[in-house]
C-alpha positions as a Markdown table, in Angstrom:
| # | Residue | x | y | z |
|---|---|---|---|---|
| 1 | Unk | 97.0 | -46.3 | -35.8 |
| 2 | Unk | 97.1 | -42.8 | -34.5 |
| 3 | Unk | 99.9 | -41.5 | -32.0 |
| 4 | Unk | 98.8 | -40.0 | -28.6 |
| 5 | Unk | 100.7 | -38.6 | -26.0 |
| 6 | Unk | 99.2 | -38.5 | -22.4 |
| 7 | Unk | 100.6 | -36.7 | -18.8 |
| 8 | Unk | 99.0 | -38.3 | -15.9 |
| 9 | Unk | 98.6 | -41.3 | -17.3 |
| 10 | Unk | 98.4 | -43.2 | -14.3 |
| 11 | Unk | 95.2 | -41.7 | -12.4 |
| 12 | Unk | 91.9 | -40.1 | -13.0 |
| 13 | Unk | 91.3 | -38.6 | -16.2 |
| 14 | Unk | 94.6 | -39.2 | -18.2 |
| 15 | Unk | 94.4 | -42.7 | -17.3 |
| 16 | Unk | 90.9 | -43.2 | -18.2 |
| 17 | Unk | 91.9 | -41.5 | -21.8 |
| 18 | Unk | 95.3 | -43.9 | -21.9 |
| 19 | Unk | 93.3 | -46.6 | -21.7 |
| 20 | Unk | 90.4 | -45.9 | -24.1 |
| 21 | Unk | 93.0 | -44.7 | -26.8 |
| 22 | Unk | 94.9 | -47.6 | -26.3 |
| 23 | Unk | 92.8 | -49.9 | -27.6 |
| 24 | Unk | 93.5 | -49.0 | -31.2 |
| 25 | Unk | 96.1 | -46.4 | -31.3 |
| 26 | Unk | 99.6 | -46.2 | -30.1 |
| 27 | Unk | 99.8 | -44.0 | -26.3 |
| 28 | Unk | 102.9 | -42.4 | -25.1 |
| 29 | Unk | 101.4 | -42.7 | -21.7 |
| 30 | Unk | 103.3 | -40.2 | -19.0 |
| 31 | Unk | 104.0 | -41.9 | -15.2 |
| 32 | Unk | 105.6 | -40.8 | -12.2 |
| 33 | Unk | 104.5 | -43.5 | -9.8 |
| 34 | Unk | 106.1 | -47.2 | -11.1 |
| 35 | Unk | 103.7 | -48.8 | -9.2 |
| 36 | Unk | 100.7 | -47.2 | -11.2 |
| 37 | Unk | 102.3 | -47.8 | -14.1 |
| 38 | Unk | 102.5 | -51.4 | -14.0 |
| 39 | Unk | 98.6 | -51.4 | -13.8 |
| 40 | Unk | 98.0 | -49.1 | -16.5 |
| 41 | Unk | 100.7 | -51.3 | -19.1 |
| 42 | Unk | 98.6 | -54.2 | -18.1 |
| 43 | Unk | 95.8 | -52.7 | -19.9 |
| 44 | Unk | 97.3 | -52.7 | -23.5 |
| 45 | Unk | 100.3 | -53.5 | -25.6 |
| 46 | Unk | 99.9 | -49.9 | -27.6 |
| 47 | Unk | 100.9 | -47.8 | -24.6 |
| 48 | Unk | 104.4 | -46.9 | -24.5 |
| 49 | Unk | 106.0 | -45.6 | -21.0 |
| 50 | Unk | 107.5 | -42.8 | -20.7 |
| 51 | Unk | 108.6 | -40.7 | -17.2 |
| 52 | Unk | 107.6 | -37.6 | -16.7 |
| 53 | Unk | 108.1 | -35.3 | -13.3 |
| 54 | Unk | 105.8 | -32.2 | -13.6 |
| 55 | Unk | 107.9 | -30.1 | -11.3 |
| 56 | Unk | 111.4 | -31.1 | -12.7 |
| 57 | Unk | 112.2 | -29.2 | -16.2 |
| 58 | Unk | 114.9 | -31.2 | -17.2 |
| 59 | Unk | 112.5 | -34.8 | -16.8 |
| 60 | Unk | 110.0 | -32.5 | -19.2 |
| 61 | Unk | 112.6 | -31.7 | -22.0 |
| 62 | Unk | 113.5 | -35.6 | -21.5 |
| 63 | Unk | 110.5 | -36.8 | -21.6 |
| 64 | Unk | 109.8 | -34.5 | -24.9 |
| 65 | Unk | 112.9 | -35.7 | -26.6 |
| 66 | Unk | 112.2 | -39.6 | -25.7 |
| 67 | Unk | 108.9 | -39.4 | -27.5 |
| 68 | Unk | 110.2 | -37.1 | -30.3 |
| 69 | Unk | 112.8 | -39.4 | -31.1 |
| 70 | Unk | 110.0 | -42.7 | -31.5 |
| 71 | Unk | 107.4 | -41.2 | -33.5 |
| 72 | Unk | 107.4 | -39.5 | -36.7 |
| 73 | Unk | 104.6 | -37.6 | -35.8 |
| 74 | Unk | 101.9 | -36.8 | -32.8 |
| 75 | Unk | 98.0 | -37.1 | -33.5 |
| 76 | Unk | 97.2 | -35.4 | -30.1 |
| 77 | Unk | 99.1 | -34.4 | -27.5 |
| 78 | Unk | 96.6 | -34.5 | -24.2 |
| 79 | Unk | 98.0 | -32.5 | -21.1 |
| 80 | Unk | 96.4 | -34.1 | -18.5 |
| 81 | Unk | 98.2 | -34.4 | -15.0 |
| 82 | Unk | 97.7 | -31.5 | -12.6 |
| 83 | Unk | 96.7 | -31.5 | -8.7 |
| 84 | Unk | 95.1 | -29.0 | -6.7 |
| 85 | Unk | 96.7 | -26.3 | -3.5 |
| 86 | Unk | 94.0 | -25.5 | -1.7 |
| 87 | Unk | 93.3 | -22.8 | 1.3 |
| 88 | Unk | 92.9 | -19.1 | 2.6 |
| 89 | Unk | 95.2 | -17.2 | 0.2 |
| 90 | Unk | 96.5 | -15.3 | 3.3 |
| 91 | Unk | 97.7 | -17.8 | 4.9 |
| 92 | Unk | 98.8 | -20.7 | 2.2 |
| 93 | Unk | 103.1 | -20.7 | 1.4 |
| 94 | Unk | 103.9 | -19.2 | -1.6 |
| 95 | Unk | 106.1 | -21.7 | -2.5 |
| 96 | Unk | 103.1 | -24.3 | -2.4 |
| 97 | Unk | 101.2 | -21.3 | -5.3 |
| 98 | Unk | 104.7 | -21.5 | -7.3 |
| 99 | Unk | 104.5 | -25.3 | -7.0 |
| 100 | Unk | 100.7 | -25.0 | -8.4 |
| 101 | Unk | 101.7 | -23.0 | -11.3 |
| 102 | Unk | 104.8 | -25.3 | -12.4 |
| 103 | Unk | 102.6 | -28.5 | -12.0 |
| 104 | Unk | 99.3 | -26.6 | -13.8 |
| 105 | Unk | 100.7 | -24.5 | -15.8 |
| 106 | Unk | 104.7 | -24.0 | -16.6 |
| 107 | Unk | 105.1 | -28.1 | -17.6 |
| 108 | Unk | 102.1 | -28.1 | -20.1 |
| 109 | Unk | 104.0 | -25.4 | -22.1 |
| 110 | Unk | 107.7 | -26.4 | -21.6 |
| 111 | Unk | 106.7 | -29.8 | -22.7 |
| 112 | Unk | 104.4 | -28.7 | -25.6 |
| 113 | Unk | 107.0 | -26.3 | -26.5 |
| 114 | Unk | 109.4 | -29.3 | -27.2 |
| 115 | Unk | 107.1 | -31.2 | -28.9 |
| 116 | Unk | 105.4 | -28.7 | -32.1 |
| 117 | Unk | 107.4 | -30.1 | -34.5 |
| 118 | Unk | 106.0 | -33.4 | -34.3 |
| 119 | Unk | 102.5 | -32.0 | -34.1 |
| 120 | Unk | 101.8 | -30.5 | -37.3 |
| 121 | Unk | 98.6 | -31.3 | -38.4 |
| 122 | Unk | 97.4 | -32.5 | -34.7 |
| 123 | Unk | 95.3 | -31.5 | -32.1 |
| 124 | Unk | 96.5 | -30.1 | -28.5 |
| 125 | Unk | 93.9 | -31.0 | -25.8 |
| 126 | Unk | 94.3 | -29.1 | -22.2 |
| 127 | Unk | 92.1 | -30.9 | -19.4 |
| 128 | Unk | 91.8 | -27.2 | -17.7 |
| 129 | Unk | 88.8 | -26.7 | -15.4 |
| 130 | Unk | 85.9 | -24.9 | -14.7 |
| 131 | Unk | 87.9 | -23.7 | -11.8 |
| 132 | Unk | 89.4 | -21.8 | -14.8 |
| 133 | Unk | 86.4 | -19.3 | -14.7 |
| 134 | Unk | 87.6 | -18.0 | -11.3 |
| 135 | Unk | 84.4 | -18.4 | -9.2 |
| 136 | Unk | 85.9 | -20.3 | -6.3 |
| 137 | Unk | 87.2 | -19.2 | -3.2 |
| 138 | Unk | 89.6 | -21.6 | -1.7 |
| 139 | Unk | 91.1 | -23.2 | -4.4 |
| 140 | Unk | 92.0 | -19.8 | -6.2 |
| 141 | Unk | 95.6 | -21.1 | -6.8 |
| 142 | Unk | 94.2 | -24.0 | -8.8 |
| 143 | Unk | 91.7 | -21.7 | -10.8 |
| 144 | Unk | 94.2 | -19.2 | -11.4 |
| 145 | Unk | 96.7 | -21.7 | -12.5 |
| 146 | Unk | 94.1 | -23.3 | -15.0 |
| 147 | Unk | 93.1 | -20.0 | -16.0 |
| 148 | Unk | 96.6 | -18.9 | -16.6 |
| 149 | Unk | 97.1 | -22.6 | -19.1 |
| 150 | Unk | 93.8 | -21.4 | -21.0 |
| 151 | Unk | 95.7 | -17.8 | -21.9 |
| 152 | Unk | 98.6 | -19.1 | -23.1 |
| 153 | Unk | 97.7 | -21.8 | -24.7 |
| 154 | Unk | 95.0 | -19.4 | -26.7 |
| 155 | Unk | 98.2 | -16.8 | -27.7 |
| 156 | Unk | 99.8 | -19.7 | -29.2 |
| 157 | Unk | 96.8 | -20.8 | -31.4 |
| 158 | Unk | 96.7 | -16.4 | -32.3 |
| 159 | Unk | 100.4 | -16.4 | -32.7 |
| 160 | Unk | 101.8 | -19.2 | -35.1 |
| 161 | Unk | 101.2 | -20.3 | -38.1 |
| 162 | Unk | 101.2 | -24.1 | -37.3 |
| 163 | Unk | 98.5 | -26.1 | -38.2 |
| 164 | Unk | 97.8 | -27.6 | -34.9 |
| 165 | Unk | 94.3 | -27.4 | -33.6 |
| 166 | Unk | 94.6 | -26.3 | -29.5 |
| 167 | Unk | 91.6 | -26.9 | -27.2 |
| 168 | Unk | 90.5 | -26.5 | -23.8 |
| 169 | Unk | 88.1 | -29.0 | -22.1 |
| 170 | Unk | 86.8 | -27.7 | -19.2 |
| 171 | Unk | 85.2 | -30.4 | -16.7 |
| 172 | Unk | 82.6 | -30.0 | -13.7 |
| 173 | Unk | 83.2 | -31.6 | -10.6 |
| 174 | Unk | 84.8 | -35.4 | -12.3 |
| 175 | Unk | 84.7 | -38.4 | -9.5 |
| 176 | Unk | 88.5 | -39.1 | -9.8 |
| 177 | Unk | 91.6 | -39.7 | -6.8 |
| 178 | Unk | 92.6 | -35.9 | -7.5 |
| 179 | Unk | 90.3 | -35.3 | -4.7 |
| 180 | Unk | 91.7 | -37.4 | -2.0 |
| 181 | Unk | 95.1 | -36.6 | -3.2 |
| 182 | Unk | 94.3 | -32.9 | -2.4 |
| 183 | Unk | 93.5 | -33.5 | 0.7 |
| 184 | Unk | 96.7 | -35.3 | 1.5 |
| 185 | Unk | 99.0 | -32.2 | -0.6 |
| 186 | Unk | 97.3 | -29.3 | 1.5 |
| 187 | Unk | 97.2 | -30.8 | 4.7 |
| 188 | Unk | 99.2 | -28.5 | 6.3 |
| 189 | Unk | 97.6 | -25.4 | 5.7 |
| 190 | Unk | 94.2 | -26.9 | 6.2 |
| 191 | Unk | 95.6 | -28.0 | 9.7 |
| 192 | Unk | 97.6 | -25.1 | 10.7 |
| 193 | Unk | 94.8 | -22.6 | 9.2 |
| 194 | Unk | 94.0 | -19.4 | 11.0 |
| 195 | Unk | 90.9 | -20.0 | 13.6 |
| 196 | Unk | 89.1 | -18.1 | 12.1 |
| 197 | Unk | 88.9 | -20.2 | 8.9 |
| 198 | Unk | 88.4 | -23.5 | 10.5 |
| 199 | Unk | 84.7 | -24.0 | 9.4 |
| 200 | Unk | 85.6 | -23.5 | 5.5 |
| 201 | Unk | 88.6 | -25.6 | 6.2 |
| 202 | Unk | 86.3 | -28.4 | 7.4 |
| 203 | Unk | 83.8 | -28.0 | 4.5 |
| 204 | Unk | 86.2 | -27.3 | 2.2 |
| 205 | Unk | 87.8 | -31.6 | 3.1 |
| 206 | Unk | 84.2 | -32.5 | 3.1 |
| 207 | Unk | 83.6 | -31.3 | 0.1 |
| 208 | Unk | 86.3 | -32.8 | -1.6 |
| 209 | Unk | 85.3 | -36.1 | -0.2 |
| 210 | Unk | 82.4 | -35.5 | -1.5 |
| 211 | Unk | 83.1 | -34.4 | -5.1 |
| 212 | Unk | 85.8 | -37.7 | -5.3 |
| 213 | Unk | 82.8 | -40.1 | -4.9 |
| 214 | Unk | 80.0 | -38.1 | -6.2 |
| 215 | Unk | 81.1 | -36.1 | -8.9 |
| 216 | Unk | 80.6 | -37.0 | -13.2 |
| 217 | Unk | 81.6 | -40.2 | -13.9 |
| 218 | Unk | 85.3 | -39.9 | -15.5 |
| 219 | Unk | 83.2 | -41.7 | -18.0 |
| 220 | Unk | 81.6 | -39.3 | -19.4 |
| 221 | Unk | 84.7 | -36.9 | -19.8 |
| 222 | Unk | 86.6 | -39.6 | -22.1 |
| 223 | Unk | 83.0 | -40.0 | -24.1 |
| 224 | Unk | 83.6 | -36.0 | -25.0 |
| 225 | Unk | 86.9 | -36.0 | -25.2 |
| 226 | Unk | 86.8 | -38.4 | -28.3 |
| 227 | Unk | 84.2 | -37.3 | -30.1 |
| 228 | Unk | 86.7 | -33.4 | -29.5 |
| 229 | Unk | 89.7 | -35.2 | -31.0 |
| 230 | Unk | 87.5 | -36.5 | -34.2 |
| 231 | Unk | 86.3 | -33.4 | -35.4 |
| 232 | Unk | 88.4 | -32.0 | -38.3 |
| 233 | Unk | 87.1 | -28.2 | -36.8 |
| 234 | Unk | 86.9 | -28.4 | -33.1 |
| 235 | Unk | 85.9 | -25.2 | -31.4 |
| 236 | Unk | 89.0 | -23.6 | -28.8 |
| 237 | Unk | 87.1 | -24.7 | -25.7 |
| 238 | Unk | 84.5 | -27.1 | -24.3 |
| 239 | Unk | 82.5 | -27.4 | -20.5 |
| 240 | Unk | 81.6 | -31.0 | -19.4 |
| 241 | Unk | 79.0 | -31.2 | -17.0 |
| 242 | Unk | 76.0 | -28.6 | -15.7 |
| 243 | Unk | 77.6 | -27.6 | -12.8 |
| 244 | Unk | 80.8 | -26.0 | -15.5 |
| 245 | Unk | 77.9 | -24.8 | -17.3 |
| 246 | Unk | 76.3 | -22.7 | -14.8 |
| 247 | Unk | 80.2 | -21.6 | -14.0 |
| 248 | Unk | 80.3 | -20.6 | -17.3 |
| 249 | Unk | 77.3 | -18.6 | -17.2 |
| 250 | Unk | 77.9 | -17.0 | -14.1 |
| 251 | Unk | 81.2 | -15.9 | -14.7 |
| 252 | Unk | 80.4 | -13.4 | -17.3 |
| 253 | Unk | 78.3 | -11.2 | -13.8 |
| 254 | Unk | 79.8 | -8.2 | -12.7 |
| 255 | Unk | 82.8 | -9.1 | -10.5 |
| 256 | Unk | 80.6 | -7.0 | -7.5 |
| 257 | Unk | 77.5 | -8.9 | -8.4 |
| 258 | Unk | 79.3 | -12.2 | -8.6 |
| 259 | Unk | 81.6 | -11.8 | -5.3 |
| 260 | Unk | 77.8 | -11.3 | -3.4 |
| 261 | Unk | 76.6 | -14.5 | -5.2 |
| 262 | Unk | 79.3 | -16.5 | -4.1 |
| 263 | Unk | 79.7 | -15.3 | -0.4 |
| 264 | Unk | 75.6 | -15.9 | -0.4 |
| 265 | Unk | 76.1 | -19.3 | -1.7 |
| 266 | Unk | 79.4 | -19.9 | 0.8 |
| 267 | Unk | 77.5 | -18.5 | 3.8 |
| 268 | Unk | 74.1 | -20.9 | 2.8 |
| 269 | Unk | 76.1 | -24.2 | 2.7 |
| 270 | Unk | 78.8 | -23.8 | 5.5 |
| 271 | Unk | 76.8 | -21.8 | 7.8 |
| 272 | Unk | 79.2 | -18.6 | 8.4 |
């Protein structure tokens, strides 16, 4: 049996990937919520709770030391949880960006930090995004947050010495309750936006709504990330999905060619 340790355990991606590991391996599976936990230990006897709070650095450094002191070593470490501030940069509260960047960003590395000594040998998976290519307007603390985890993480793999293996897997538009849930954390400023943004405040919700029903199966995500975490040479990122394909792709046009592509593409599909 192989040792995995999971954040988000409890929803979307990171619970999909608890439970598929689970069935022959032992999970450290990270929670917040104790009701979405009991559902998710119902699925296997190989997971092994542990809690995590994402915006608390002393439940990180806890959590780190809980699993280091009941494994001798960690296969794959799979950062997983993460949410999503949306809105006009003008006009969103910087605490809510900080907030992004601790969830995103700061608690994938302060936790991984604590935990390299039992990783020698293993893998590091980061679910980042295709957000992480920067094309999106709206969402740009998200983006820049999983933009910000893929450059870190990458020093690392150019700085030490270790033999761990760090990748980023970069998914489309994935059918998961991060959607809905995004909604809900950014009411406010979508509410209370200037008047002038209303219209891409209302799309933008749609959207969302959209993308949480509509979007890759989460499926199809756990299918990649398991043939990722069996190759003895994995490459340092992967897109899942067309749609992080073409972001991908179009990422790499001049920042004045791109910006006219997007407010084209924004001004064809909301109508302003």
């Amino acid at each position: 049996m192989k040792t995995y340790v999971i954040t988000g355990a409890t929803s979307g991606i990171g619970k999909a990937l608890a439970i598929e590991f689970s069935k022959n391996n032992r999970v450290f599976a990270g929670y917040r919520n104790l009701e979405k936990l009991e559902e998710l230990q119902k699925s296997s006897s190989n997971i092994v709770p542990f809690y995590i709070n994402m915006e608390d650095d002393e439940s990180i450094v806890q959590a780190a030391e809980f699993i280091s002191q009941n494994c001798q070593n960690i296969d794959t470490l799979i950062n997983a949880a993460g949410c999503v501030v949306a809105g006009a940069v003008e006009n969103i509260n910087i605490d809510k960006i900080r907030a992004q960047f601790n969830v995103n960003t700061f608690s994938h590395l302060l936790f991984t930090q604590n935990l390299l000594d039992k990783l020698e040998g293993g893998k590091i998976i980061n679910i980042s995004s295709m957000a992480s290519f920067g094309i999106f307007p709206f969402v740009s603390p998200y983006c820049a947050s999983k933009r910000a985890l893929d450059i870190l993480f990458n020093s690392m793999t150019l700085e030490f010495d270790r033999d761990i293996k760090i990748i980023s897997v970069k998914p489309g538009v994935i059918a998961t309750p991060l959607w809905e849930k995004s909604i809900d954390l950014n009411k406010e400023t979508i509410e209370k936006c200037p008047q002038n943004y209303e219209t891409q405040m209302k799309y933008l919700v749609k959207n969302a709504r959209k993308n949480g029903t509509k979007g890759l199966n989460v499926n199809a995500v756990v299918e990649k990330i398991k043939k990722i975490d069996s190759l003895k040479h994995p490459k340092p990122s992967y897109v899942i999905g067309k749609d992080a394909m073409f972001a991908e792709i179009i990422s790499k046009f001049p920042q004045g060619t791109l910006n006219s592509l997007i407010k084209f593409g924004m001004q064809a599909k909301i109508g302003k």
